[in-house]
N, C-alpha and C positions, 0 to 999 in steps of 0.2 A: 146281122152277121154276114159277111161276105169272105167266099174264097176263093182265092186267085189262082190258077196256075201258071207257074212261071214258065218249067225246063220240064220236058221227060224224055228219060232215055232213051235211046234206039235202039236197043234191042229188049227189053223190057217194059215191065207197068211202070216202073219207080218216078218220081216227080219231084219234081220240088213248086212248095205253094209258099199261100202266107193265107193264115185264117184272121180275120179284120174283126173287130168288135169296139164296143165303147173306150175300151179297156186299154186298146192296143193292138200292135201284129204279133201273131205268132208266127213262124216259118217254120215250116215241115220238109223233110222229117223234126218231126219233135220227140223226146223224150220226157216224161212229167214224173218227175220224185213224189214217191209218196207217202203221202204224211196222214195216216192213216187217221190218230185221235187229234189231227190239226198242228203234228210237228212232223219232222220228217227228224226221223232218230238219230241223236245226238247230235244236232245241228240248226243251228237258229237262223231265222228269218236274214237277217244280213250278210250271211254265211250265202244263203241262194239266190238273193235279189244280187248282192254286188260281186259276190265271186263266181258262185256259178249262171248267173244271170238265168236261173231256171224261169220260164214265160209264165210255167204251170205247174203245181204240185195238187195233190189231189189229198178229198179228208174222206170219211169214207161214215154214210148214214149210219150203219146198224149202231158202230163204235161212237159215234158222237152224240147217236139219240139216248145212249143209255149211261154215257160223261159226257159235256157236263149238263147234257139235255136239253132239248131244244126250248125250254122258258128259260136259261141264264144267256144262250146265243140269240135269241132274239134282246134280253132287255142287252147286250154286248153291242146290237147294231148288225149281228150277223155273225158269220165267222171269221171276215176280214178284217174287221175290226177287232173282233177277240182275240186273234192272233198277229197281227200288228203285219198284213201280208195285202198289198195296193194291185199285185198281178192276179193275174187267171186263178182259180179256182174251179177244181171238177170235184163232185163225187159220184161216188158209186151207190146204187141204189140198198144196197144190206142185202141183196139176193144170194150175191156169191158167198156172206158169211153166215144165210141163213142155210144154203148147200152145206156149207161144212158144219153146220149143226146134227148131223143126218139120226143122231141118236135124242135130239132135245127140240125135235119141230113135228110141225103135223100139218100139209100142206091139202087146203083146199081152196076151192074154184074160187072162194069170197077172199086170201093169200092164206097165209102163211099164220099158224101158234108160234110161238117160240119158247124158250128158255132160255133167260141171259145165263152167259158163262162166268158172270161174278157174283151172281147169287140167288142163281134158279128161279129169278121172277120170272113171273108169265109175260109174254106182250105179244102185239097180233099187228103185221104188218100185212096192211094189203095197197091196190095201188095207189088208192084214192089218199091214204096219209101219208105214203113214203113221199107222193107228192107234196102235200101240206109242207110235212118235215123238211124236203130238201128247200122247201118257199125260203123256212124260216132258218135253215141252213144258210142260203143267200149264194151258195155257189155260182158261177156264173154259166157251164156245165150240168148238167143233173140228168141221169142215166133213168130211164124208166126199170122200172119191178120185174125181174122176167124168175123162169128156175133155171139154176144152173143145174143140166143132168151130169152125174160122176161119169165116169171112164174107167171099165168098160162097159156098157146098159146096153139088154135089150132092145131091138129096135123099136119096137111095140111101146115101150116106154118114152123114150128118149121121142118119137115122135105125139104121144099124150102130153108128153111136156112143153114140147115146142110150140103146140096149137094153144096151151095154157099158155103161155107166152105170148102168144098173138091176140088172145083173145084181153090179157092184162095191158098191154100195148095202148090198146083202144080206150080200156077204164084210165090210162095215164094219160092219155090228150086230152077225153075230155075233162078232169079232172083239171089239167094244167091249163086250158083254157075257160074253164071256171075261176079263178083267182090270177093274182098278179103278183107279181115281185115288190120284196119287202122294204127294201134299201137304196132304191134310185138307178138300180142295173140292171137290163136285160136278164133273162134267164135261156138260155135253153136247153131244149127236152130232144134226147138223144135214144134212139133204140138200139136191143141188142138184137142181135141174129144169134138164132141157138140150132140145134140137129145132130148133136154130138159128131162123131165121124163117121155119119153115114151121106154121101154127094148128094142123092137125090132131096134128104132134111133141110141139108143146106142151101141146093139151090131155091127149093121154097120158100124157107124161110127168108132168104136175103133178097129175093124179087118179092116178098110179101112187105116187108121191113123197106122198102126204096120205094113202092107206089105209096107210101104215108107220106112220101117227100117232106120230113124233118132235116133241119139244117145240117146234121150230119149220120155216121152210122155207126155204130156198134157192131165188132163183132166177140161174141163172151165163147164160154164154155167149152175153149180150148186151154191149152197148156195145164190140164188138170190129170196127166200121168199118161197121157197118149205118148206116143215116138213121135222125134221131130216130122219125120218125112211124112206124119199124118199131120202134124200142123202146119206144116210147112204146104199142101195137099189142099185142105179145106179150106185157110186163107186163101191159096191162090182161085178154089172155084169160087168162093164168097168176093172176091174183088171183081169178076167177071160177070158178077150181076147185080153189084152195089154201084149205084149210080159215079162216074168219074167227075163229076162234076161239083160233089161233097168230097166231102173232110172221111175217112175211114179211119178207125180207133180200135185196133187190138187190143183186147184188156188183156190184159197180166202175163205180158210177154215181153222179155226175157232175158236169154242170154246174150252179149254181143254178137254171135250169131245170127242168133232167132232176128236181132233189130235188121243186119243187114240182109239177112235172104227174105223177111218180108216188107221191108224196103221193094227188092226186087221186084216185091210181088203186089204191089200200088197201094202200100198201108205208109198211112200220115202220122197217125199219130198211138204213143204206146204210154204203156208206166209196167211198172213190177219192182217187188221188193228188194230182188236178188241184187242191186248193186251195193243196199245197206247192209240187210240182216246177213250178206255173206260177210262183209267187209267186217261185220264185229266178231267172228269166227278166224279171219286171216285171211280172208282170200281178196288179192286183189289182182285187178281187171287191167291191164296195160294194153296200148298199143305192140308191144312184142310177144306176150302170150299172158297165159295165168300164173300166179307168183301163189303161194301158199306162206306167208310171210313170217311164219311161227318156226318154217324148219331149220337147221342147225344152217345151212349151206349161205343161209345171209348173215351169220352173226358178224363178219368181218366186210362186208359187202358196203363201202360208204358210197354209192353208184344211187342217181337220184330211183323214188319207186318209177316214175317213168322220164327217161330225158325227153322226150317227145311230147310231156305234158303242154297242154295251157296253162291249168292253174299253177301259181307260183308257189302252193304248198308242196302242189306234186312234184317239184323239181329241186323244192329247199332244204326235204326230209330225206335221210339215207334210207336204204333196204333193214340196213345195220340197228339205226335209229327205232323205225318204227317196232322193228323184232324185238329189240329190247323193251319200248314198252309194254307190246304185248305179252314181253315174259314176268316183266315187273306188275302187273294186271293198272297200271295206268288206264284212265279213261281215256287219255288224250290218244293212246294209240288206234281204239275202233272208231274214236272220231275222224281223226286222220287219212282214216282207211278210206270210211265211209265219204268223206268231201272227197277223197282221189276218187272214188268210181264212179261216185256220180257226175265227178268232174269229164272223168274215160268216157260213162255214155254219152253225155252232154256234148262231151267232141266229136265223139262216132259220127251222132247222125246229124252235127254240123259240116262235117267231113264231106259225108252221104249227099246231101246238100249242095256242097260247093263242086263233087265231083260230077253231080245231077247235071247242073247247069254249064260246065264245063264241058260236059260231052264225054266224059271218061268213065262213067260209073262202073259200068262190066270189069273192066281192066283192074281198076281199083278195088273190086270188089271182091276179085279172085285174087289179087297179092295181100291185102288184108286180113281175109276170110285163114290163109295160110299161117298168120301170125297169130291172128286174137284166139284160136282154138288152139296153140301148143303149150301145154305144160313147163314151167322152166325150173 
């Protein structure tokens, strides 16, 4: 894996790259749709290869090891095979879905007990198989095991976890350089940076997490009910000592926003729910602000959901239209939705991107930042 940097701004961190693999290029900023049990909700594989040309979508261990299990995804050839998907794949290690377990786990030094949430079976993740698992996952991505600490935690705690963290780190390399890849693809094994929001957690942990010199970095255990301005806060000290020279991966962040002020702030690459699971609620994402698509004020509105789109559904479907489905509980309407926003973020940080290397970013970043956060 090789990455290049092309453009960075001048008066900021922000860059534009391209991350090289067997695979393909990806160009960053990127955004990665995610497809948690290996779809991305209500939307098929040709949907994101040819319309939104998504580079990456992510499946996520905990939910895959437990459907459809890692013996049907290995005799499948993997999960790119099992799911008929030829680009990138990432997953996520089950750490952040074993956090949110907090009433059905028991975490010690050797990982994690569990409790599956579909039918109270026991299982015990620790580093050495979430590796195995993600082998036979076949990802081409795969996040090491860390804990995600909640918000708001003691400091005292929040740094016991993080040194647990560092100390799982270690059992993931050697663990991943004990065995090899299943399927004819490279793999690589990405660390998280954890210290909840306290400066001094994070700058250790993220100069502990860069002398591993792993091909890129992680940083987890933000956007977990902090205020912006502390996420916005600890990415920007966590880029200041995460090598410039890798790939940087915010997990589960976020809002149009959140994408361009840590843009800003020298993050490459991102994923999070909120362009779907909002999009089947009503809420969608345009370049002029947020639309709430369900309220009376578009039933006569036949104005595209966004005229500024790329994709050609975003601009072929009324306001009018889609309201109506979602009054008539049509499926087609949260699909609809869901290909507009992921189509919105997917333009954002091509935008991001092209105004990177243009030399404009600042400028564009302050008349956008005006639009994408007003209500309409």
């Amino acid at each position: 894996m090789k990455f290049n940097i092309e453009a960075k701004s001048s008066t900021a961190k922000a860059r534009a790259g391209s991350i090289v693999t067997n695979r393909g290029v990806i160009q960053t900023p990127v955004f990665m749709p995610v497809g948690t049990l290996g779809t991305v909700k209500g939307l098929n594989q040709k949907m994101l290869n040819e319309e939104l040309k998504a580079p990456v979508i992510l499946g996520n261990t905990y939910h895959l090891y437990l459907r459809p299990g890692p013996d049907i995804l290995h005799s499948a050839g993997g999960l790119h095979d099992f799911i008929g998907w030829d680009q990138h794949l990432l997953t996520d290690s089950g750490g952040y879905q074993v956090y949110s377990l907090s009433n059905m786990r028991k975490i010690t030094e050797e990982g994690v007990w569990f409790r599956s949430h579909i039918d109270g079976s026991k299982h015990f993740f620790s580093p050495e198989n979430v590796m195995d698992i993600q082998r036979t996952i076949g990802a081409d991505f795969i996040m090491a095991f860390d804990e995600c600490p909640p918000y708001p935690a003691e400091k005292d705690y929040v740094r016991k976890s993080m040194h647990l963290t560092h100390r799982w780190i270690k059992r993931c390399i050697n663990r991943f350089g004990e065995t090899e890849p299943l399927y004819g693809h490279p793999q690589y094994l990405l660390p998280i940076v954890q210290g909840g929001t306290y400066p001094d957690l994070r700058k250790e942990s993220a100069s502990y997490m860069s002398e591993l010199d792993l091909p890129a970095n992680a940083i987890g255990g933000l956007s977990v009910g902090e205020p912006s301005d502390l996420l916005y806060e600890m990415t920007d000290l966590c880029t200041d000592f995460l090598p410039a020279s890798k790939p940087r991966y915010l997990m589960g962040v976020g809002t149009p926003a959140d994408l361009l002020e840590c843009i800003d702030r020298g993050i490459d690459m991102f994923d999070c729910v909120l362009p779907t699971r909002n999009a089947r609620h009503g809420l969608v994402y345009t370049s002029e602000g947020i639309i709430n698509i369900k309220n009376a004020k578009w039933a006569d509105d036949h104005s595209p959901l966004d005229a500024n789109a790329t994709s050609e559904l975003s601009r072929n479907h009324s306001r009018a239209y889609v309201r109506h489905l979602f009054h008539t509980g049509e499926f087609l309407g949260p699909q609809i939705a869901s290909m507009h926003n992921l189509s919105f973020y997917l333009w954002l940080v091509r935008k991001a991107r092209e105004k990177i290397v243009a030399g404009e970013f600042p400028t564009w970043k302050k008349s956008m930042m005006a639009s994408i956060v007003r209500r309409l």
